[in-house]
N, C-alpha and C positions, 0 to 999 in steps of 0.2 A: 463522708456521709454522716457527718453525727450532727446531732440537734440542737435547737435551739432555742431560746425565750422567744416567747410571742410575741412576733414582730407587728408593726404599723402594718394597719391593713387596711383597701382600699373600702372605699368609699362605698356603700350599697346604693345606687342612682337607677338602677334598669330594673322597670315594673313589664308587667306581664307581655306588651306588647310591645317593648323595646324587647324585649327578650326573645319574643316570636320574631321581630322585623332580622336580627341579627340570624336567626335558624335559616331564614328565606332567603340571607344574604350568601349563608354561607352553602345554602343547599341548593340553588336555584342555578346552575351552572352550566358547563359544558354540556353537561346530561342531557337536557333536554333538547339543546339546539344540535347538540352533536350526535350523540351515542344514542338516540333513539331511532338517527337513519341505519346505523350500522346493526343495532338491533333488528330492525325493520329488512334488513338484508340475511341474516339469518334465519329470523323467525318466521319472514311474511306476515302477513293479517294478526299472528299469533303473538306480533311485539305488544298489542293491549293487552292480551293475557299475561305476561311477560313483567308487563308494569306494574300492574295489580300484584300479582305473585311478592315482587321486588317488594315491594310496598309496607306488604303483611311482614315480610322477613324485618325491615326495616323496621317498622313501628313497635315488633320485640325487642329487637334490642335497643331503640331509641326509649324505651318504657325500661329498661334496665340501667341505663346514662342515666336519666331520671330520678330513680330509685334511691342510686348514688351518689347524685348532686345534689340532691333534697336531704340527704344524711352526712354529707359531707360538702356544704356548700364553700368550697375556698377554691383558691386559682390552681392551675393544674391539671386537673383531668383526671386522665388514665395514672398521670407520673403518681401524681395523692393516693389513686387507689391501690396503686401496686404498691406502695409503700404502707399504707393501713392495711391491707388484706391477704397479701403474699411475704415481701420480703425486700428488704433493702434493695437488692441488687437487682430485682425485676423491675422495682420502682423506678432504679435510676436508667435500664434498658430502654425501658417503655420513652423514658425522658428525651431522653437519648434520639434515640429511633423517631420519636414523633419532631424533633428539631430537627432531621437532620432531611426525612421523608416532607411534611410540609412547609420546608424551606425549600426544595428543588418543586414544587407544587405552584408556590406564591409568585417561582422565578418563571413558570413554567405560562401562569393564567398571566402575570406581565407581559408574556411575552406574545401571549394569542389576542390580548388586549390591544396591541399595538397592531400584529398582525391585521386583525377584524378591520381597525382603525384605517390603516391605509389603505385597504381595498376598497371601507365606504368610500374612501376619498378619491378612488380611483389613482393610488398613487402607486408605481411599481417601482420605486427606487427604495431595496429593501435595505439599504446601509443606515435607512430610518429608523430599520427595527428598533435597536438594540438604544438609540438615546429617546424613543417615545417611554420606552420601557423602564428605561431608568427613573423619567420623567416620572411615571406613574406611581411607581415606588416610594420615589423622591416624598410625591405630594401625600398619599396617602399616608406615612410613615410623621407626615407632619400632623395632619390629622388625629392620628392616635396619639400625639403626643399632648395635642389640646386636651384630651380627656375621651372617657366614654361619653358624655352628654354628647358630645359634637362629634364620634363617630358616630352616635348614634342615629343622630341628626342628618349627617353625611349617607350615614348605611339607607334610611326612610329612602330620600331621593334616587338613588341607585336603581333600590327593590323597587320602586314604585315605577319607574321607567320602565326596568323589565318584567315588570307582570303584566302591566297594561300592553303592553307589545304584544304576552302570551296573550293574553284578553282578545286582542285583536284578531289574531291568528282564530283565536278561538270563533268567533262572532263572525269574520268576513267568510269562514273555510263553511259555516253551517248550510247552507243555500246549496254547497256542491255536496255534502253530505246527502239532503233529503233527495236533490234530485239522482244521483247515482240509484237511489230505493234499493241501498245496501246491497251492493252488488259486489263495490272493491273489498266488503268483510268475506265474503263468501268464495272469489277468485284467489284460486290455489292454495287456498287454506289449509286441503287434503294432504296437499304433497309434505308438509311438516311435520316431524316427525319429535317426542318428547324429550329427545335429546337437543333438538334445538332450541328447543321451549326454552330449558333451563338454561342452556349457553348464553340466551337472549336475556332473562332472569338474572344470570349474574352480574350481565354486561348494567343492565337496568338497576341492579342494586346502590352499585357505584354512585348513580346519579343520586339517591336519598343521602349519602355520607353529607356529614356537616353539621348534623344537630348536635354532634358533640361539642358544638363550639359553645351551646346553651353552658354546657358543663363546663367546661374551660375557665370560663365567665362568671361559675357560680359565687365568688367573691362578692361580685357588684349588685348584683341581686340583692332587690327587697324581696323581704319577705320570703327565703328563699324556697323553703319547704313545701309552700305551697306555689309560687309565680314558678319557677323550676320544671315539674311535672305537668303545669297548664301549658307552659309557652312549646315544650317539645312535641305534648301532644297535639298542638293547635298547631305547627307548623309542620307536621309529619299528615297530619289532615288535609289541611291547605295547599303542600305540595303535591298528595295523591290523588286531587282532586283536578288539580291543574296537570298534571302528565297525563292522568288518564282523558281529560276532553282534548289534550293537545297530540294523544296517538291515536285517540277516537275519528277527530276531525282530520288529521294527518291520513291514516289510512282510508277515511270513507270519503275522501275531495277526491284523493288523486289516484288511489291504491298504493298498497305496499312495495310494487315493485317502483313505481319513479319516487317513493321517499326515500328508498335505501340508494335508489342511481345518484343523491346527493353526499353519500354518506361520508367520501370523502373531503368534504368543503363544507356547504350548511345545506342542510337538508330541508329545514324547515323555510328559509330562504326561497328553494327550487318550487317547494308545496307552492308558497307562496303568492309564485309568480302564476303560477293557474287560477288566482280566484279573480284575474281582470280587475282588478282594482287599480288603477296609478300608484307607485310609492309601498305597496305590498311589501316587496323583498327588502328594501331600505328601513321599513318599521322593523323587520326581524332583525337586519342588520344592526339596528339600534340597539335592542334587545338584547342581543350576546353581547354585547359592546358594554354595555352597562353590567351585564352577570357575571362579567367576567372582572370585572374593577370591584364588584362586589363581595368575588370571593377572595381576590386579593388584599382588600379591606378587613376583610374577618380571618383571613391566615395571619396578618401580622397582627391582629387582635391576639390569637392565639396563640400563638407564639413566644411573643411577647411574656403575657401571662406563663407559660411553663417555664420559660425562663426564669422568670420573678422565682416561680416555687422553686424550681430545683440551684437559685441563688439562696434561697431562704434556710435551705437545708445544705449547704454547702458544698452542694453536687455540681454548683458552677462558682465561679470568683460570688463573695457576698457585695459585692459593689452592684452586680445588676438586678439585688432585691431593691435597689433605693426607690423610692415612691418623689415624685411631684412636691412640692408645699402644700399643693390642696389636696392630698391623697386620691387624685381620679385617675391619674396613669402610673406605669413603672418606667420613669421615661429612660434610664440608662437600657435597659431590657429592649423597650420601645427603638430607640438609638442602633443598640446593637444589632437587633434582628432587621431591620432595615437594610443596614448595612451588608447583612448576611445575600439577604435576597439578592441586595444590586448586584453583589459580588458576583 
């Protein structure tokens, strides 16, 4: 773990709203299409209070990443901070632990990617899973290796897919909202007790993780000090805004008890299929389909990068610090963590 001369470093390419699209990529996830029905099974009507709660917690310590990455904007993360602020050996834990946890994470959204995949398709022959998945890995792993500009590029279309999905869910679900005249917010609200609140709170916290990846990233970052603390608070905004009209409209179409009867499979899916629209449940289906490729795209972003750092400082072989010729990836890092996931 000993140091070393300041190394090549990449490239600063990603302004304030690349920086926001990659938080959306990486934040925008299972959580919403999944664990807001299982919330919604603990909490009742109570999972919007839940979200909101989740939100505030989240946006502290997303304004602490921040803080952080604005003052220490280089690759790495948590690994840099434990290393500037505690001590060698927490630094290299943190490193550690974060490769080893969002590599089984990256294998994990591969593998619900494919899943989602062949159910849109209507296809039950699961011996697909396991080469769609590799598939996805494969390609996206190529991607990162083009550079940040073209994941960046890549991540736009993604997020953009799955928010206008939310969008839609949001807009078609409105009409059964007004006419309910708030009646599924009010059924069985009572029986809820503040213990579940918070259970539902935790489970709902989960879904905000990912803005760290802003931090991760701080390397590529222009201007970092200040596009840094804009782009986490404008995607911790953005996403609170979107969970909360998407449990608002979830619980007041259908109530709380048929979003959580989805909880195991999609819930928002099930919502879905009550607003009478043709193609309803297929748009959501696109929607995890897409959030799910997205956070897989921003795990091996991340990745990737702590690898670089903790090559840089010799806490992994110094071969997978090597940068590209044009300094916009660390393609051995890139390479290696790829390979990790498929594995």
């Amino acid at each position: 773990m000993a140091s070393q001369a300041t190394p090549p470093m990449l490239k600063r390419e990603i302004g304030v709203l690349g920086a926001v699209i990659m938080g959306l990529g990486s934040i925008v996830g299972t959580g919403v299409f999944v664990s807001i029905g299982i919330a919604a099974g603990i909490a009742g009507p109570w999972v919007i209070g839940a979200v909101a709660i989740a939100s505030l917690v989240a946006i502290c310590n997303g304004l602490s990443a921040a803080q952080l990455a604005a003052s220490h904007p280089v690759s790495g993360g948590t690994y840099e901070y434990g290393y500037r602020y505690l001590n060698s050996w927490l630094g290299f834990t943190a490193g550690w632990l974060f490769l080893l946890a969002k590599s089984a994470s990256a294998a994990t959204a591969a593998l619900g990617f494919a899943g989602y995949l062949l159910g849109a398709l209507g296809q039950r022959d699961r011996g697909l899973l396991v080469p769609i998945a590799l598939a996805a890995v494969v390609v996206l792993t190529v991607v990162v290796l083009a550079g940040i500009q073209r994941s960046n590029q890549v991540n736009l279309a993604i997020v953009s897919v799955t928010l206008l999905s939310l969008v839609f869910f949001v807009t078609a679900g409105l009409p059964l909202v007004v006419a309910s005249g708030g009646q599924n917010f009010l059924r069985a609200a009572s029986d809820q007790s503040i213990g579940e609140l918070l259970h539902a709170t935790a489970l709902m916290f989960v879904a905000y993780t990912g803005y760290g990846r802003i931090a991760t990233l701080g390397e590529e970052v222009k201007n970092p000090q200040r596009t840094i603390p804009r782009a986490i608070v404008i995607a911790m905004i953005a996403t609170l805004v979107l969970y909360g009209a998407v449990a608002i409209v979830a619980v007041g179409a259908v109530g709380a008890e048929v979003l959580s009867q989805g909880s195991q499979a999609a819930p928002l899916e099930r919502v879905a299929r009550q607003f009478g629209i043709l193609g309803s449940a297929q748009i959501l289906a696109i929607g995890a389909i897409t959030a799910l490729l997205g956070v897989l795209l921003n795990l091996i972003l991340g990745l990737s990068r702590v690898l670089l750092a903790m090559g840089r400082r010799g806490d992994m072989p110094r071969g997978v610090a090597q940068l590209n010729a044009a300094r916009t990836a660390p393609s051995v890092a890139v390479v290696v963590m790829g390979g990790a996931i498929a594995s």
